[in-house]
Backbone as a ProteinNet text record, in pm:
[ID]
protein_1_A
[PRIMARY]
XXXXXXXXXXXXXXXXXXXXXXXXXXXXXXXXXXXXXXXXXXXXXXXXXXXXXXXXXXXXXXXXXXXXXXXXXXXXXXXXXXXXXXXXXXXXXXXXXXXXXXXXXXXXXXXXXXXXXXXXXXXXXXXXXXXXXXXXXXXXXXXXXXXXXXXXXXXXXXXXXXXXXXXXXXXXXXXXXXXXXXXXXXXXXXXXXXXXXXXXXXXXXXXXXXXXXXXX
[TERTIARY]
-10801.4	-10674	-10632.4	-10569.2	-10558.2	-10443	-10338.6	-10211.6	-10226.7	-10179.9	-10162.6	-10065	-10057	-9920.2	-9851.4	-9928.4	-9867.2	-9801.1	-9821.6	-9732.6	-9719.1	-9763	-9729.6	-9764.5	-9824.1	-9912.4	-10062.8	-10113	-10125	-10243.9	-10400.1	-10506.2	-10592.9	-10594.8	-10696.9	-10852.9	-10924.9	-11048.1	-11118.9	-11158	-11202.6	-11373.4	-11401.4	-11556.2	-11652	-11762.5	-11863	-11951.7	-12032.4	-12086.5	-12215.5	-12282.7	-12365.7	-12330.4	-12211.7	-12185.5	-12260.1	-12265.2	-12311.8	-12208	-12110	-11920	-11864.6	-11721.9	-11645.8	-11499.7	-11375.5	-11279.2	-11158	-11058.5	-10934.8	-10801.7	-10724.7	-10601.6	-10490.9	-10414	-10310.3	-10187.5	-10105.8	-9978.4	-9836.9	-9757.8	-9695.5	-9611.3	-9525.8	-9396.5	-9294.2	-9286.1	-9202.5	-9213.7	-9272.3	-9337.6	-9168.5	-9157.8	-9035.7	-9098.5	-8949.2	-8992.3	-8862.5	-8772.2	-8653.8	-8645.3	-8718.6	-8669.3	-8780.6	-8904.1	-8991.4	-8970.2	-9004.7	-8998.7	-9180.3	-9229.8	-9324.5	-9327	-9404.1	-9397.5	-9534.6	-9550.7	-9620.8	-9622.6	-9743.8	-9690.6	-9796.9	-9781.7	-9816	-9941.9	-10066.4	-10159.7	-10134.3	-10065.7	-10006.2	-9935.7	-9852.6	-9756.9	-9900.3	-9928.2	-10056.5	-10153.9	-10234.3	-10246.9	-10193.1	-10035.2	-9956.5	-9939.5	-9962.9	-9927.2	-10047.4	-10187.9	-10270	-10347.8	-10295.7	-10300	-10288.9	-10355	-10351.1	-10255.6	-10228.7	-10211.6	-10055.4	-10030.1	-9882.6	-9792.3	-9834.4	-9765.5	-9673.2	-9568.6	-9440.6	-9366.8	-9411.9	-9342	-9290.7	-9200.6	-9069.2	-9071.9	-9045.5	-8956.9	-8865.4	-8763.6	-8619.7	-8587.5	-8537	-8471.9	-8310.7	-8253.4	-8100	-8072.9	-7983	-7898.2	-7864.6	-7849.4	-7786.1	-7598.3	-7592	-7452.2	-7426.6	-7327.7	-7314.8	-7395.5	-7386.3	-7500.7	-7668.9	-7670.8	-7803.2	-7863.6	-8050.3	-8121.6	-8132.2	-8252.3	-8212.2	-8377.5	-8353.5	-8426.7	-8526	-8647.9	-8705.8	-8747.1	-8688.8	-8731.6	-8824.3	-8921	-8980.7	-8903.2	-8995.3	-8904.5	-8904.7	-8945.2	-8897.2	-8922.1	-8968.3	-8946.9	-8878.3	-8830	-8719.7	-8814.5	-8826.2	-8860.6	-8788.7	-8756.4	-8668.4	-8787.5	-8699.8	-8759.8	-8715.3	-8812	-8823.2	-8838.9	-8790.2	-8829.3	-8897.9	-9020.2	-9107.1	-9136.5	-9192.2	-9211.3	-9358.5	-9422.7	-9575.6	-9543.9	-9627.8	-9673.9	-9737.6	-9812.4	-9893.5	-9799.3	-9858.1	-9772	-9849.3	-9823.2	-9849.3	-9829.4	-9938.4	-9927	-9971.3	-9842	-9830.3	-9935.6	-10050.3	-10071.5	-10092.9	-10135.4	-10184.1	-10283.2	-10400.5	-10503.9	-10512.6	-10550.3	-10489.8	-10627.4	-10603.6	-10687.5	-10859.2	-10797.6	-10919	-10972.5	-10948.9	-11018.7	-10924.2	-10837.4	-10775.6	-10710.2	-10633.6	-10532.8	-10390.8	-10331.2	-10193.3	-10056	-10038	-9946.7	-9808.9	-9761	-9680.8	-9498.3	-9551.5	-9452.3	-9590.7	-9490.6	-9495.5	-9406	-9465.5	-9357.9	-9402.8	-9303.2	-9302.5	-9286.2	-9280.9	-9207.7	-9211.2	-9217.5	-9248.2	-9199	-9179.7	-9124.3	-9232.7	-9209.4	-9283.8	-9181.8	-9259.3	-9237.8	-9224.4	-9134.6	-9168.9	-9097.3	-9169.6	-9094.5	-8977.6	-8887.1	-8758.4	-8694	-8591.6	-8524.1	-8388.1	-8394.4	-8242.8	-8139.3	-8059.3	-7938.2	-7855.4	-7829.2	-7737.9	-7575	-7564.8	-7475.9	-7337.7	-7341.4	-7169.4	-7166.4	-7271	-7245.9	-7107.3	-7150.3	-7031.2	-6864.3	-6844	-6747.5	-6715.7	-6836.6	-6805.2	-6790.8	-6826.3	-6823.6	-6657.7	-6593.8	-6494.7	-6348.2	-6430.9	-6292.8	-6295.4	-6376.1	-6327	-6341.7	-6302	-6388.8	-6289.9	-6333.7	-6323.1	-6227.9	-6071.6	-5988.2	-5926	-5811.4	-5691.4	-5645.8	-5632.9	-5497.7	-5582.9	-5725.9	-5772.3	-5907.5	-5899.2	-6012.1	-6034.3	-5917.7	-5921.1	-5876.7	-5832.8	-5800.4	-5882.9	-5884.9	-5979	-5997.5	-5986.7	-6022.8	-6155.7	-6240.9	-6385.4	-6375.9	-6430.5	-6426.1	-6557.3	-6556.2	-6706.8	-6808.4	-6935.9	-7006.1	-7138.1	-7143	-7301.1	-7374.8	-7479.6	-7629.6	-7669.2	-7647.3	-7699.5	-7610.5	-7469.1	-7375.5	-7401	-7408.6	-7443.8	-7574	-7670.6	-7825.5	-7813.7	-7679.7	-7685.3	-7615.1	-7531.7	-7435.9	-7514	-7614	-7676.1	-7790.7	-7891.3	-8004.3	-8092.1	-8128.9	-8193.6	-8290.3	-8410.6	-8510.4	-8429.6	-8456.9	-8369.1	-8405.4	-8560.3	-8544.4	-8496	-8473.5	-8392	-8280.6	-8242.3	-8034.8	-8058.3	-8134.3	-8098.7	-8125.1	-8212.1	-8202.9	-8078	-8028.6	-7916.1	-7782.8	-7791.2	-7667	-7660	-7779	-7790.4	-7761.6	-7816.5	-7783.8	-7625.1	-7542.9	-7432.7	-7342.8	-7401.1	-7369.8	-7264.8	-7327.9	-7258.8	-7256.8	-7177.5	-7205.8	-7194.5	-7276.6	-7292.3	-7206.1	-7125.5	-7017	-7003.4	-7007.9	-7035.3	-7102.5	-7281.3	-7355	-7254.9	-7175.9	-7125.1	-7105	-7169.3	-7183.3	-7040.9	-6950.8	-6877.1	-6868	-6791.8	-6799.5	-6645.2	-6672	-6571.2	-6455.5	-6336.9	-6246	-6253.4	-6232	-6220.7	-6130.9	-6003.7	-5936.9	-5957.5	-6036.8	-6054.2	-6202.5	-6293.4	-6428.9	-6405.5	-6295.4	-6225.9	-6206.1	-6142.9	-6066.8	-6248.3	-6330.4	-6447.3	-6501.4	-6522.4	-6582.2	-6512.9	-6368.5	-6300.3	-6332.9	-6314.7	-6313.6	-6474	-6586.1	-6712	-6750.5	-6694.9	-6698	-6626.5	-6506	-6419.3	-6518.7	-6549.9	-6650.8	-6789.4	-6828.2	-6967.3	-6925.7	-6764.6	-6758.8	-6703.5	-6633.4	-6645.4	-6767.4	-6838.9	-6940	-7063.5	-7000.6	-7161.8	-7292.8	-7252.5	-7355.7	-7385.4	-7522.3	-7589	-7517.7	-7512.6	-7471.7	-7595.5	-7712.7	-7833.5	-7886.3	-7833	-7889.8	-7868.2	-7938.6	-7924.8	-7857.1	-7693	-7636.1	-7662.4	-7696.7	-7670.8	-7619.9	-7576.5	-7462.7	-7411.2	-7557.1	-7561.8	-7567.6	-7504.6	-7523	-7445.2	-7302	-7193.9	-7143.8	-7175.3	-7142	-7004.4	-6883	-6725.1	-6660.9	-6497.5	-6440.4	-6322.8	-6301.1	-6202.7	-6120.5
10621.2	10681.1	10779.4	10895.5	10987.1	11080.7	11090.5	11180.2	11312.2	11425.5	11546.9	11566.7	11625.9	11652.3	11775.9	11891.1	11981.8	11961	11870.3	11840.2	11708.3	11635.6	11504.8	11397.4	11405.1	11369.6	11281.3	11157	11070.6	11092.3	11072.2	11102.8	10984.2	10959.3	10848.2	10849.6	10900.8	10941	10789.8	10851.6	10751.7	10739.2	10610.8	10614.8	10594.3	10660.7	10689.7	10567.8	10466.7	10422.8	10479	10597.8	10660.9	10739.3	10722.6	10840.2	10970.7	10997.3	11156.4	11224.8	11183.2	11280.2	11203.6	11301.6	11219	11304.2	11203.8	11299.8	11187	11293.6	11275.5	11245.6	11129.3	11170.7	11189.1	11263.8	11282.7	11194.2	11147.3	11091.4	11219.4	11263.8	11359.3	11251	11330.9	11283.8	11237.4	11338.8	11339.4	11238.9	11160.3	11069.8	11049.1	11106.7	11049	10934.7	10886	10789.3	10814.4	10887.2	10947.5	11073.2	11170.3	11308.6	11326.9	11250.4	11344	11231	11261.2	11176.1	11220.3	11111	11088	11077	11210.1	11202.3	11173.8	11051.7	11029	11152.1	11225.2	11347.6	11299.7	11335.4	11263.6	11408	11363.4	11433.2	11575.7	11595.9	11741.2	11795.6	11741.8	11808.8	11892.1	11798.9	11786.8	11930.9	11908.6	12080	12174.4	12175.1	12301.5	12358.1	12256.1	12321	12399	12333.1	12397.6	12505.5	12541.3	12670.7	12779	12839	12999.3	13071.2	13037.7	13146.6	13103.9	12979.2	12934.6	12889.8	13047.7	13010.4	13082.2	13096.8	13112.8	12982	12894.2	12719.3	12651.1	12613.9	12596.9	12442.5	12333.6	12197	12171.4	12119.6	12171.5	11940.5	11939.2	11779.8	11803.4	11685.1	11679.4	11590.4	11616.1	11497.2	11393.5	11228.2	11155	11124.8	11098.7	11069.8	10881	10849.8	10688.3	10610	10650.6	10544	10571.7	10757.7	10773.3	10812.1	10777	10829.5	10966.2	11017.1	11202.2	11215.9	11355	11383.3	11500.2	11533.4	11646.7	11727.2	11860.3	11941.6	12058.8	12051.1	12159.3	12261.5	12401.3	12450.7	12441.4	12329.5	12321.1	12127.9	11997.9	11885.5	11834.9	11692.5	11623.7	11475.7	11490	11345.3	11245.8	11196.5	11051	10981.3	10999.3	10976.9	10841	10724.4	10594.9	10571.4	10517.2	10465.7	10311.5	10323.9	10229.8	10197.2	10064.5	9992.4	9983.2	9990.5	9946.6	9878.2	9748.1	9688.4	9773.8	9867.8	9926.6	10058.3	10118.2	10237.9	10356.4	10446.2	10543	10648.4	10735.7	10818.7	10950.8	11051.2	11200.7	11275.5	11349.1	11405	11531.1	11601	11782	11811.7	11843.2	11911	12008.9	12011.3	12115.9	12232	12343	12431.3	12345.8	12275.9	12226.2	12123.4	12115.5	11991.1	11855.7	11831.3	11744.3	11692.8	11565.2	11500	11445.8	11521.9	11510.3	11423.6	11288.4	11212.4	11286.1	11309.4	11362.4	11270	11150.3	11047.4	10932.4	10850.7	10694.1	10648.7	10608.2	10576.7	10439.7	10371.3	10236.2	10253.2	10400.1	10403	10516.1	10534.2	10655	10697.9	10807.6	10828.4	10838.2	10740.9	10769.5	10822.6	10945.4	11043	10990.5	10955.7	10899.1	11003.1	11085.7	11200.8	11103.7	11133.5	11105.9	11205.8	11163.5	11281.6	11323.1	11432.8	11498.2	11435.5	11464.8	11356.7	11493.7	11506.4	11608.3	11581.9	11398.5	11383.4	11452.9	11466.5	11483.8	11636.9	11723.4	11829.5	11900.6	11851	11863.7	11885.8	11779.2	11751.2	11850.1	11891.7	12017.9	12158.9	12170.9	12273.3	12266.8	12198.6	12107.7	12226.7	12180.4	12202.3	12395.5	12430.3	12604.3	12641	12604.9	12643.7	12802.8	12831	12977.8	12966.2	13000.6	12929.3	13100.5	13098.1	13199.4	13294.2	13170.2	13254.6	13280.4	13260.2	13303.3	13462.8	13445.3	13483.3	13618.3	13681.5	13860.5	13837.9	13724	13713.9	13797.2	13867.7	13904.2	13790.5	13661.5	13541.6	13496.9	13472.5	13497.9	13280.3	13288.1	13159.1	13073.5	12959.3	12908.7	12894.5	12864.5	12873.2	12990.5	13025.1	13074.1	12986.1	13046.7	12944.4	12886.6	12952.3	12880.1	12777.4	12796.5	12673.1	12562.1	12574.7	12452.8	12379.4	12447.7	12411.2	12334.6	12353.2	12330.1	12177.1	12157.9	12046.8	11924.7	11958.8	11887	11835.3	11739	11703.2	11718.2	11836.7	11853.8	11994.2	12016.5	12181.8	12286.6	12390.4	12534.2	12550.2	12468.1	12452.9	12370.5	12256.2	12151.1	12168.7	12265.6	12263.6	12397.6	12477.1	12588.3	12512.7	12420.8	12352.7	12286.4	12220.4	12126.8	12227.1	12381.3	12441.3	12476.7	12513.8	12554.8	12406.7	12318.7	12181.5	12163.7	12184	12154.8	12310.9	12387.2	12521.5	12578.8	12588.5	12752	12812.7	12915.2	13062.1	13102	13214.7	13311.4	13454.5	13436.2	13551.1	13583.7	13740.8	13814.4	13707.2	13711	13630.4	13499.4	13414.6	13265.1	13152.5	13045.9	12962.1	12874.6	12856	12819.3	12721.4	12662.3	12573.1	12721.2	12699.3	12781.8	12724.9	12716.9	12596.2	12611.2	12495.6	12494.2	12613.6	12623.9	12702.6	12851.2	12907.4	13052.7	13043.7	12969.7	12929.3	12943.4	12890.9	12870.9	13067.3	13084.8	13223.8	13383.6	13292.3	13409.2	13405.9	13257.5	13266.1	13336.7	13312.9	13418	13550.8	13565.4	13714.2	13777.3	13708.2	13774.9	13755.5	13638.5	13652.7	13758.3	13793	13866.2	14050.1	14030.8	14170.9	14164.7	14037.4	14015.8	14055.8	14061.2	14096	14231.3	14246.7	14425.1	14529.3	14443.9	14551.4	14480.8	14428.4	14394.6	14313.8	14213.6	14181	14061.8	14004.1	13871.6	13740.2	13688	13560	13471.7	13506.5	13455.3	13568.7	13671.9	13693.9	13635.7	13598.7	13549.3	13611.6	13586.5	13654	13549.3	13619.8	13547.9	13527	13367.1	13325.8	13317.2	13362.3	13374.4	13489.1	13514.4	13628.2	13729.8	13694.8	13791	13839.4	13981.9	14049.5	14061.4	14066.3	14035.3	13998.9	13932.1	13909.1	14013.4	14091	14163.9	14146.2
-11580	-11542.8	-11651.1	-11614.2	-11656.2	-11632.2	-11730.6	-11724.7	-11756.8	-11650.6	-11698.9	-11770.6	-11865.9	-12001.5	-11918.3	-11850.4	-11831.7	-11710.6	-11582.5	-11479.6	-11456.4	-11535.7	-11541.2	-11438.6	-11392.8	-11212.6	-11299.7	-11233	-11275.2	-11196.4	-11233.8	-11196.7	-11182.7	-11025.3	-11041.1	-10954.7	-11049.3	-10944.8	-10890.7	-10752.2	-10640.8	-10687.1	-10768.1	-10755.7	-10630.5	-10633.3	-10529.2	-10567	-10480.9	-10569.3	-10543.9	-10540.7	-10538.7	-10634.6	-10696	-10798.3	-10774.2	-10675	-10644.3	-10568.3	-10525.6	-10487.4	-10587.7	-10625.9	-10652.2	-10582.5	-10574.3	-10541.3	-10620.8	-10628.5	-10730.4	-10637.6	-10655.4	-10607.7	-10732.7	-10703	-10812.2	-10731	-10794.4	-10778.8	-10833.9	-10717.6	-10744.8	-10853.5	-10926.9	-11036.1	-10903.6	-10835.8	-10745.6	-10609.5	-10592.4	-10493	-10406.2	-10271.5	-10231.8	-10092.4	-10081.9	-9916.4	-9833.8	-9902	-9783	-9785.1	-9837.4	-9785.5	-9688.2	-9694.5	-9557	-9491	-9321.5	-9230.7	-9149.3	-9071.6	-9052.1	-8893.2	-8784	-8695.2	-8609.7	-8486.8	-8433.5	-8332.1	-8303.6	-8165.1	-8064.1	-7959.9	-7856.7	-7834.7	-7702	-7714.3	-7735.3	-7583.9	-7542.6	-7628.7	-7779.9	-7849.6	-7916	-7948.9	-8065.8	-8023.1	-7879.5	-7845.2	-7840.7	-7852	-7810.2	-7958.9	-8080.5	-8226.6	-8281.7	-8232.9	-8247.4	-8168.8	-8039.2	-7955.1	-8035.3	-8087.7	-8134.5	-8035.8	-7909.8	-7811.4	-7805.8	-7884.2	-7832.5	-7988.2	-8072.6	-8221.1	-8203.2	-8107	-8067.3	-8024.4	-7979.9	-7956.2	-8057.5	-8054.9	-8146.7	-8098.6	-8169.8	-8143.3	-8188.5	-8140.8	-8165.4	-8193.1	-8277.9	-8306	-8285.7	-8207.3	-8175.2	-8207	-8273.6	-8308.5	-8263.6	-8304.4	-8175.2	-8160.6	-8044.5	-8058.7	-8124.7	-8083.1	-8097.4	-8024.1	-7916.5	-7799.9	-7820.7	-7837	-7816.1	-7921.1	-7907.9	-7997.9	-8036.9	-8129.4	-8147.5	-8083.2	-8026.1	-7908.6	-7994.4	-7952.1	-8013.5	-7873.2	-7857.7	-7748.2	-7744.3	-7619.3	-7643.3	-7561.1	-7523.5	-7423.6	-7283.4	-7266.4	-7140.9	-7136.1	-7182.9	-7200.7	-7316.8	-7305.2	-7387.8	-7439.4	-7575.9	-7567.7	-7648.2	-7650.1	-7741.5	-7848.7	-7966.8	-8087	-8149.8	-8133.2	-8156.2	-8292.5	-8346.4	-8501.6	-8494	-8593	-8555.6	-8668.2	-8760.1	-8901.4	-8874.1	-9028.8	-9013.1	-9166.8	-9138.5	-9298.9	-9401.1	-9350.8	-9437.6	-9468.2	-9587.1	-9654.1	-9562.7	-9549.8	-9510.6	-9612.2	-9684.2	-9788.5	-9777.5	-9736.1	-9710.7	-9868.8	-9847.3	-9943.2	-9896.6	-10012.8	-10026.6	-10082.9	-9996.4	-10044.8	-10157.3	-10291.3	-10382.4	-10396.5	-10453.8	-10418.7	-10521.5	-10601.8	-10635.7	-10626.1	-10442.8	-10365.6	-10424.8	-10521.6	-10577.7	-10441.2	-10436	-10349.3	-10455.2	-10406.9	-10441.8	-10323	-10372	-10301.3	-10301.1	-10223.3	-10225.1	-10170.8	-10062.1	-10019.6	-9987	-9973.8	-9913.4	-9832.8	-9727.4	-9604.6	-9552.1	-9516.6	-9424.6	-9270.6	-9220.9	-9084.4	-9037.8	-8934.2	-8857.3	-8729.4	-8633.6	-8567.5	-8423.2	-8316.8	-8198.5	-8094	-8061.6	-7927.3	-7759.5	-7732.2	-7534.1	-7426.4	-7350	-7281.8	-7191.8	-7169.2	-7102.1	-7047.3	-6953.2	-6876.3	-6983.8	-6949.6	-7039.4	-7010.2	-7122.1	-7118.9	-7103.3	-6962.2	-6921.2	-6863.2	-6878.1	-6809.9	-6840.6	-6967.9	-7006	-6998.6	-6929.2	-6896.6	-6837.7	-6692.4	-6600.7	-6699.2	-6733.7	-6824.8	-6908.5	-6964.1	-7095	-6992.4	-6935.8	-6872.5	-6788	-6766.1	-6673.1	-6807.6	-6910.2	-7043.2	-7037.2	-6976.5	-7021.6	-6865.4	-6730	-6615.4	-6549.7	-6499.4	-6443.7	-6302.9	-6372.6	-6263.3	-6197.7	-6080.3	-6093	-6181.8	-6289.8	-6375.5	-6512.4	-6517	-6621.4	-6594.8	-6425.6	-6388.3	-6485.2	-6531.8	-6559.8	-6697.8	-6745.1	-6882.2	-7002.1	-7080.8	-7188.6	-7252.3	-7262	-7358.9	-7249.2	-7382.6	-7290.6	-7231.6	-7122.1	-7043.2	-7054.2	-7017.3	-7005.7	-7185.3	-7171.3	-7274.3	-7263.6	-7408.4	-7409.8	-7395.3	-7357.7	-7336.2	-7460.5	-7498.2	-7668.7	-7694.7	-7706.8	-7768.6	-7663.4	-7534	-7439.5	-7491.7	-7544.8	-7576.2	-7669.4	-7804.8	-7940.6	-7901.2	-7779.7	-7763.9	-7625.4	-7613.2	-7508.5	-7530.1	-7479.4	-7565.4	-7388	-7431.8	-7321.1	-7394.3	-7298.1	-7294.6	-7267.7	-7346.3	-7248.1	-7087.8	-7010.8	-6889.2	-6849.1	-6885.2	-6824.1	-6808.3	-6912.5	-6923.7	-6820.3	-6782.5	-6685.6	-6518.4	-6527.7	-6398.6	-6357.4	-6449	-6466.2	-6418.5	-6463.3	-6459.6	-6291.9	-6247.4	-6120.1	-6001.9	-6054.3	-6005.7	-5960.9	-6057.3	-6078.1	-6020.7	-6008.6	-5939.3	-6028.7	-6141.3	-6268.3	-6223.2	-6265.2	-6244.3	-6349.5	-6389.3	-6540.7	-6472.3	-6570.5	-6609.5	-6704.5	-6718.8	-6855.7	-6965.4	-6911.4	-7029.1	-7078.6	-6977.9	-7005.2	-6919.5	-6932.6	-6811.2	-6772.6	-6651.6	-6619.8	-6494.4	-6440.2	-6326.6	-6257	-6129.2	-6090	-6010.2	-6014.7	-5980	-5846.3	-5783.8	-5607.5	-5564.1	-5598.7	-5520	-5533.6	-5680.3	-5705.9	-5610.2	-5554.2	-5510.4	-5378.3	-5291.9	-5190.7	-5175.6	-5208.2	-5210.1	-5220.3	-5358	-5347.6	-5204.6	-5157.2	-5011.6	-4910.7	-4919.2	-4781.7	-4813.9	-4950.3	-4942.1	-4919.1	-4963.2	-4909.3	-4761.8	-4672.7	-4556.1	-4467.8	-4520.3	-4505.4	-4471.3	-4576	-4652.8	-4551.7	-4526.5	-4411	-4289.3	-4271.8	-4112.4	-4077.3	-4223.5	-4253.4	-4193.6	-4284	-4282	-4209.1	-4112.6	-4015.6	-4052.1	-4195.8	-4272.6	-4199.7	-4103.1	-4036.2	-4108.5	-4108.3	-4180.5	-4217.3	-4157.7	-4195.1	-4346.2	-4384.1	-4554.3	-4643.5	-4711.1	-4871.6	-4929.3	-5012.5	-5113.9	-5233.4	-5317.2	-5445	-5526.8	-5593.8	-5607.1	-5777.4	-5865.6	-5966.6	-6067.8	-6169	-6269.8	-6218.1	-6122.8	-6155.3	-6280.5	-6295.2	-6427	-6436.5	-6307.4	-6347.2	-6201.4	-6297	-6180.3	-6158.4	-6074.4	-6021.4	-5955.5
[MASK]
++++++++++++++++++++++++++++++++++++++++++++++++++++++++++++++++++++++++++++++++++++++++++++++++++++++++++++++++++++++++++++++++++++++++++++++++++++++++++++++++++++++++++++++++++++++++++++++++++++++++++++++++++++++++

């Protein structure tokens, strides 16, 4: 055994008993067991990190609330992140450029991945607190959420939370997602039926009900 003076890392080479390899692990100074965390990834995560073609895929970790666990998302599945104990240590190292092994943590525990459905329930609700009524319809105070702040407050995929919005029948106004109150909803329908019999429009076309740019 053997101390470096200049970084202080503790050298314990692994004998061969062929003594013909040998290899070194170093013990960092710094050895932690709570700043890194230790993730089990499931097959499919595991191909999508090593896809050359898919080093744009991001996994996104959420926070949990009181009831629930914290979720890690891709972009478009949700999976719930289990905390799990092993007897044995588990020891994070780093290959150093001179083939050395450098410990870097020790862990008792690790995190397993199980895909689950998005926890979209308290959607409705959030969307419920800014919704797109009468007396705000023309307001300059902007209504509803961005896509992003809904994404940052929900534990769901950016596809899951866009299925979920259409589910629940948003409407995006000026780039913000809203629920639209019955009676201003009540009133858009007379007035485009109104406008269908104006102008001779079948009642069998598709109008579409999403990505009104304003209300007038």
């Amino acid at each position: 055994m053997m101390e470096d003076e200049d970084t202080g890392m503790v050298d314990y080479p692994l004998d061969d008993p062929a003594a013909s390899i040998g290899q070194s692990v170093k013990f960092s100074p710094n050895v932690s067991s709570s700043r890194l965390k230790l993730v089990e990834l499931p097959r499919e995560l595991e191909e999508l990190l090593c896809d050359p073609e898919n080093n744009a895929q991001t996994f996104v970790i959420k926070g949990a609330g009181k009831e629930n666990c914290a979720v890690l998302c891709t972009s478009n599945t949700t999976y719930t992140m289990r905390k799990a104990e092993s007897s044995n240590a588990y020891l994070l190292m780093n290959l150093m450029e001179n083939d050395s092994l450098v410990i870097r943590g020790e862990l008792y525990e690790y995190y397993e991945l199980i895909k689950s459905t998005p926890r979209v329930q308290e959607l409705r609700g959030l969307l419920l607190t800014r919704p797109c009524t009468r007396n705000n319809a023309n307001s300059s105070n902007p209504i509803g959420f961005e896509f992003d702040a809904l994404l940052d407050q929900v534990q769901a995929s950016p596809a899951e939370l866009l299925e979920e919005l259409h589910s629940l029948g948003a409407t995006e106004i000026n780039d913000r997602w809203t629920l639209v109150a019955p009676d201003l909803e009540y009133e858009l329908i007379e007035v485009l039926l109104c406008t269908m019999i104006e102008h001779s429009i079948e009642a069998t076309v598709s109008v579409p009900c999403f990505n009104i740019p304003s209300i007038s």
